[in-house]
C-alpha positions in Angstrom: 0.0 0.0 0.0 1.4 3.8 -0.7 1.6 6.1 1.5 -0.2 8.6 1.2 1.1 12.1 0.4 -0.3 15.3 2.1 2.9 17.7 1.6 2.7 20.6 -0.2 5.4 20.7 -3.1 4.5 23.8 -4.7 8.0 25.8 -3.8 10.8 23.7 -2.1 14.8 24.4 -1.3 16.7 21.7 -2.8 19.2 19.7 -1.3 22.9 20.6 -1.4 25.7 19.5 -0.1 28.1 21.0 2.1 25.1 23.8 2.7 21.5 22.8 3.5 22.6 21.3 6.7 20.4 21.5 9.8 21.7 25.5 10.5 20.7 26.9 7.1 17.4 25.4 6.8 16.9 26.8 10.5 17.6 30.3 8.5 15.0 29.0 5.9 12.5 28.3 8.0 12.5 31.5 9.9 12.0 33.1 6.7 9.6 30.9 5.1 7.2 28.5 6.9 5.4 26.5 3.6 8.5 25.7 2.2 9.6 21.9 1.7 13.5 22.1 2.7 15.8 19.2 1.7 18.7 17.7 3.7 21.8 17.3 2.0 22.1 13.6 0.4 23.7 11.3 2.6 24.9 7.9 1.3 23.7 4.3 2.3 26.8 3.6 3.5 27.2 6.4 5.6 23.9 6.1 7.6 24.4 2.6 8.2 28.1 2.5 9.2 28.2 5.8 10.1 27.0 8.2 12.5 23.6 8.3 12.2 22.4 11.2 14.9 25.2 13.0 12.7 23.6 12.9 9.4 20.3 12.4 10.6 19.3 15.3 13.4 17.4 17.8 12.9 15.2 20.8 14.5 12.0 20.1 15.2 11.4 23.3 13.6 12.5 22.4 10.1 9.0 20.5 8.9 8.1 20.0 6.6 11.5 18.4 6.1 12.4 15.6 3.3 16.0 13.3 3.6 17.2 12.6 0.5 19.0 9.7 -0.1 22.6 8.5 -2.4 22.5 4.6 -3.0 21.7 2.2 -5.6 21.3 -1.0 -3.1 17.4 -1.7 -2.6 18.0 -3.5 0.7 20.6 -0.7 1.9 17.6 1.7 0.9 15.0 0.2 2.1 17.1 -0.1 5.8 17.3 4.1 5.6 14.0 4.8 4.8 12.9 3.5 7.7 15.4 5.1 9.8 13.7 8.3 8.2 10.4 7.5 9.2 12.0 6.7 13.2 13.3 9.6 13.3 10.3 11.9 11.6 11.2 13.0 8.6 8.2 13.7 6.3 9.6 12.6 2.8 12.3 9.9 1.5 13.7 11.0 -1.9 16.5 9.0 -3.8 19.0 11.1 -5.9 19.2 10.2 -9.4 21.1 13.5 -10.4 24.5 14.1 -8.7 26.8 14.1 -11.4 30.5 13.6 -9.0 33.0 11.3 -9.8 32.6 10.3 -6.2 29.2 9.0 -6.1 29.3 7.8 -9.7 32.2 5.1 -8.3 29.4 3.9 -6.0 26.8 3.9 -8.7 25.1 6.7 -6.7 23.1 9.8 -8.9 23.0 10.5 -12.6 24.6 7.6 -13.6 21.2 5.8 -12.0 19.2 7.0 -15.5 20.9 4.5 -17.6 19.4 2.0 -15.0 15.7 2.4 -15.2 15.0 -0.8 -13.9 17.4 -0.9 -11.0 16.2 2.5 -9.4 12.2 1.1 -9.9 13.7 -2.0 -7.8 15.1 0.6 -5.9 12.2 3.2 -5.4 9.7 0.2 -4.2 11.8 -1.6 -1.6 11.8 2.4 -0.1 8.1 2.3 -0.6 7.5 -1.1 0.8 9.8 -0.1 4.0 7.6 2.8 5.4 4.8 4.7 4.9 6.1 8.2 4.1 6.4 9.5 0.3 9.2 8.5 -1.7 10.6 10.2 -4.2 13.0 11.0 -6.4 15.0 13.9 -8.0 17.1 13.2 -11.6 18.1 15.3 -14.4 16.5 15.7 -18.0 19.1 12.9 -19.6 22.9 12.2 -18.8 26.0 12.2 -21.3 24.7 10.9 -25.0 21.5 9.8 -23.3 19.7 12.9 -23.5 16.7 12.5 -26.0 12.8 12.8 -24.6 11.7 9.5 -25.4 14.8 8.2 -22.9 13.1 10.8 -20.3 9.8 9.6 -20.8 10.9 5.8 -20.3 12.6 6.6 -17.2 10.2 8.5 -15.7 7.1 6.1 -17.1 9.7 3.2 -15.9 9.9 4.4 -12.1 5.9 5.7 -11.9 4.9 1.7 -12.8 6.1 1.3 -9.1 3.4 3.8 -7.6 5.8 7.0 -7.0 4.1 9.7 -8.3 6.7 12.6 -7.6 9.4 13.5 -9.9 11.6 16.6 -9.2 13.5 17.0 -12.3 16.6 19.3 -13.0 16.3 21.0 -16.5 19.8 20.2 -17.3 21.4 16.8 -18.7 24.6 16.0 -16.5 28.1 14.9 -18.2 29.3 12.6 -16.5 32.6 12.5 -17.9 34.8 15.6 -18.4 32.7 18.4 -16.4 33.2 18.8 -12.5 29.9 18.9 -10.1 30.4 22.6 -10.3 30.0 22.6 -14.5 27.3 20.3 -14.4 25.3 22.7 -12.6 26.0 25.8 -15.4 27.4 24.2 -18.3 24.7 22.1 -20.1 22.2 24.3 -21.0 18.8 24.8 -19.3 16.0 22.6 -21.2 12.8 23.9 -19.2 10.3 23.3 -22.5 11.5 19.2 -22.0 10.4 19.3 -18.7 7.2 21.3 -19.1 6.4 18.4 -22.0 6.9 15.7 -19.4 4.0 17.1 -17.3 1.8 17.0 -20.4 3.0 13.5 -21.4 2.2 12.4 -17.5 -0.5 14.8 -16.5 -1.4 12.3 -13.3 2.1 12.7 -12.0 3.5 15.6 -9.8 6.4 17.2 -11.8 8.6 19.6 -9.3 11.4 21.8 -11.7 14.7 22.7 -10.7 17.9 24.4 -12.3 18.4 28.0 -12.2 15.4 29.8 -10.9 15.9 32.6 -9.1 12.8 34.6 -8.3 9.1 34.5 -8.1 8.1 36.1 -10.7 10.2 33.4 -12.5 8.6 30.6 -9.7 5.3 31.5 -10.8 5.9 31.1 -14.9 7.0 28.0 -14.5 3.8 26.9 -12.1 1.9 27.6 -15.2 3.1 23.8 -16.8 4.5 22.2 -14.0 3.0 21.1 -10.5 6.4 22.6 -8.1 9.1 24.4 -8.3 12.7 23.7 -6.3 15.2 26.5 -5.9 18.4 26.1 -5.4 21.7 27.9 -5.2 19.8 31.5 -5.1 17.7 30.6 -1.9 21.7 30.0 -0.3 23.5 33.5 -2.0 20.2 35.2 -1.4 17.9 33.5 1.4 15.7 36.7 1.6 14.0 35.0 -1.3 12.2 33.2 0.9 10.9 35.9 3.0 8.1 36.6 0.5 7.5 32.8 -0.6 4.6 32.3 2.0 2.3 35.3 0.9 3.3 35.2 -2.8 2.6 31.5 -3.4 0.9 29.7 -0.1 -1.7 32.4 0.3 -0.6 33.1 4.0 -1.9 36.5 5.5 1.1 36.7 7.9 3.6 39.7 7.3 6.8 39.5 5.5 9.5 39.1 8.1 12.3 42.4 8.0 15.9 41.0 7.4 16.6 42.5 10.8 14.1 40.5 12.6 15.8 37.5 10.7 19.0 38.2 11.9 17.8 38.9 15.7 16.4 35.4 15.5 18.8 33.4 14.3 21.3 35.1 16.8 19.0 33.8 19.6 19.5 30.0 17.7 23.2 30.4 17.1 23.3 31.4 21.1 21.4 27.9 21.9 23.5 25.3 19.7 26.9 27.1 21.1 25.7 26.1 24.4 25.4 22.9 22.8 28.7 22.7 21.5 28.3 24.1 17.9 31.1 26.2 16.3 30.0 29.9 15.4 31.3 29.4 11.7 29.3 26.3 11.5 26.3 28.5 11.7 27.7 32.2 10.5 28.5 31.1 7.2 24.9 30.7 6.4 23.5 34.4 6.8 26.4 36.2 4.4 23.9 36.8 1.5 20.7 37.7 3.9 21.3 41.8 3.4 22.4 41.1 -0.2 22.3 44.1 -2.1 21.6 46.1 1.0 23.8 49.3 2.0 26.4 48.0 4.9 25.9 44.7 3.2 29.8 44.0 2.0 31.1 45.0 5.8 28.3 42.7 7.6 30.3 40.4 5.5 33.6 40.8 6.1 32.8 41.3 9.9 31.6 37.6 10.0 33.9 36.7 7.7 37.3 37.5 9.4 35.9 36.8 13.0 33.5 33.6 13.3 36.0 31.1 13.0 38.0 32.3 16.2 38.0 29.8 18.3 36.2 31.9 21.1 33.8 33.7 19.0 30.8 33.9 19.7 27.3 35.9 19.1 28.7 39.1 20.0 30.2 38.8 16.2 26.8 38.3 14.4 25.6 41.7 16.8 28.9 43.7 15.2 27.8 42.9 11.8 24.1 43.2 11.8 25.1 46.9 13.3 27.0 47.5 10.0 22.9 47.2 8.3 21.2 48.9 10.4 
């Protein structure tokens, strides 16, 4: 039986590694509350062998919160979904789009399109493990592999097993010969492929993702497709978010000041030091949140050249926020 699926996909924050960790979608979620935010991926192995109450805690805060998952090992899968469910997460979602040498070695992300099958095997043993929503996020073709009709199969391949959720990044991923970083702005951005997708599968929930970077721009692309998942610009700029709640969840509550923001997330950063977090853990994640605002390039350098002292503390986010004010 499926689980059902109550969450609301219409804007999300994707996951990314080395940033959305549990401290910047804290910073998300003061600014937005509708959002779906994503964890970073965290591999099979590492949950299993690993330390899970490292990769796997959270704020209570952060819900509606999804873990997405690196593996291509149904059993190993199956085993992490239901540590998901355990520990409360509201979504599972595989990644079939990380383009790294790394994970490709482990037969983890893109490389998973040329193996329809496999990540159907995949996506049900997740399904059949727990009764949250699983998903899963892929790219628009990988390498050679690139036409429509390959899209199609893999997507019409993977729905057969009852997941109805596809959050697709507009770009095809090289797998050989461009770096993580190039895949994400080299190929070019195919949004028309994606859009035709949603027509092809009307009964299927189609997220987009790949360089979005406002509402205005959200809401085109909510004319063809079901969601829309932001990436880098919700990190460089998280102010973005601020309006996201009245602008495309229909909530009456005011748009949070930046200064308000700020004040907040000092009073979080105060609580995890207490409980043994370091400043620059936390810190790095606000840089962007007065972007383009005057005093913006010295509340900056004020974190910047002070949060990873070893005995820093708040008192450094309080210099630079005066630098905005």
């Amino acid at each position: 039986m499926l689980a059902s699926d109550n969450l609301n996909r219409r804007f999300s924050v994707a996951p990314m590694m080395d940033w959305s960790d549990r401290h910047c979608r804290y910073l998300w979620r003061l600014l937005s509350k509708h959002s779906l935010l994503y964890t970073e991926m965290v591999t099979t192995g590492a949950l299993l062998q690993g330390d899970q109450e490292r990769f796997l805690r959270y704020n209570d805060e952060e819900h509606p919160l999804a873990l997405q998952l690196g593996g291509s090992d149904p059993t190993a899968l199956a085993e992490c979904t239901r540590l998901a469910e355990q520990w409360g997460y509201d979504e599972v979602n595989l990644n079939c789009g990380c383009p790294s040498d790394r994970v490709q070695n482990g037969m983890i992300g893109a490389c998973l399109m040329a193996h329809p099958q496999l990540v159907a095997d995949c996506i049900k043993a997740m399904q059949d493990a727990a009764t949250i929503p699983v998903t899963i996020k892929h790219r628009i073709g990988i390498d050679d592999m690139d036409d429509y009709e390959g899209l199609l199969h893999f997507v019409a391949t993977v729905a057969e097993t009852g997941c109805s959720t596809f959050i697709v990044h507009a770009r095809k991923a090289w797998l050989q010969g461009l770096s993580p970083k190039q895949n994400r702005e080299v190929p070019p951005l195919v949004y028309d492929t994606v859009y035709k997708l949603k027509q092809a599968l009307p009964h299927l929930s189609i997220t987009i993702n790949g360089g979005i970077r406002s509402i205005d721009e959200t809401r085109e692309h909510l004319e063809h497709v079901d969601g829309v998942m932001v990436g880098r610009e919700a990190y460089s700029n998280p102010y973005l978010l601020a309006s996201v709640d009245q602008h495309l969840f229909n909530s009456d509550n005011p748009i949070r000041s930046r200064e308000q923001v700020m004040l907040d997330y000092i009073d979080y950063c105060d609580r995890q030091l207490l409980a043994g977090s370091r400043l620059h853990h936390m810190s790095k994640h606000v840089l962007g949140l007065f972007q383009s605002e005057k005093g913006a390039r010295a509340f900056r350098r004020e974190i910047s050249e002070n949060a990873y002292k070893a005995c820093a503390n708040t008192d450094v986010l309080k210099a630079a926020l005066a630098h905005v004010l």
